[in-house]
Residue, then its C-alpha position, 0 to 999 in steps of 0.5 A: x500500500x504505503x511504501x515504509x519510508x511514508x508510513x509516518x506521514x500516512x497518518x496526516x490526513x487532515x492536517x490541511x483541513x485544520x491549518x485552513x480552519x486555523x488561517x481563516x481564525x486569525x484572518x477573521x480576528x485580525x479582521x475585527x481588531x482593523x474594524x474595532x479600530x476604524x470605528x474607534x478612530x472615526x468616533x474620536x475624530x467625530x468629538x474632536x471636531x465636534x469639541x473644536x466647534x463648541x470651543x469656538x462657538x463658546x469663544x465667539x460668543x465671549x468675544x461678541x458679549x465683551x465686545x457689547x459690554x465695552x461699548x461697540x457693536x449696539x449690543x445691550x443686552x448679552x448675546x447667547x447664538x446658536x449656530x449649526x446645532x451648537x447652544x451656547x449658555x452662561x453657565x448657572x454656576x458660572x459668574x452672573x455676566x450682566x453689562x457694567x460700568x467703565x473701570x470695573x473688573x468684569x468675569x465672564x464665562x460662557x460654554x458652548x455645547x453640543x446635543x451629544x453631551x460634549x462641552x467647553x467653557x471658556x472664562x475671561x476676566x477683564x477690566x473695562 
């Protein structure tokens, strides 16, 4: 049947089905840890913008109440925008910002938000 020197190796038979079931396993992990990280990557990169936008919509609307309390622009009132789905509030812990007098010391703190619960606040503190 089988010549002596083969003999060990008469016995491998399936030994083709199990290194193909093993390839396909580390294929497939391999496979998922390239998506967990596509996915983990794309949702970080979704907060960083979405983080960078209520950073700015937070720093224009201080800039546009700071500009309205020193006077320019007609503001007479504090200003609170929303742009893009972004919400920007003075906070209630935060100092109460109310337009002031010249030659006062002002603090004023505003947070921009979006609806997904990611938020900065920015403060300033300044002189008229």
């Amino acid at each position: 049947m089988c010549p002596e020197y083969l003999a060990p190796l008469a016995n491998r038979r399936g030994i083709a089905l199990v290194t193909a079931i093993f390839a396909i396993v580390i294929l497939a992990l391999f496979g998922l840890l390239i998506t967990r990280y596509t996915i983990t990557t794309q949702t970080s990169s979704a907060e960083d913008y979405l983080w960078g936008q209520a950073l700015y919509s937070a720093e224009s609307t201080l800039r546009l109440n700071i500009l309205g309390d020193d006077g320019g622009g007609g503001i007479a009132a504090p200003v609170i925008p929303t742009v893009g789905g972004l919400t920007t509030e003075f906070p209630p812990d935060g100092p109460a910002f109310a337009f002031s007098a010249p030659g006062t010391n002002v603090t004023i703190r505003v947070r921009g938000f979006h609806g997904t619960g990611i938020s900065r606040t920015v403060e300033a503190n300044y002189k008229l």
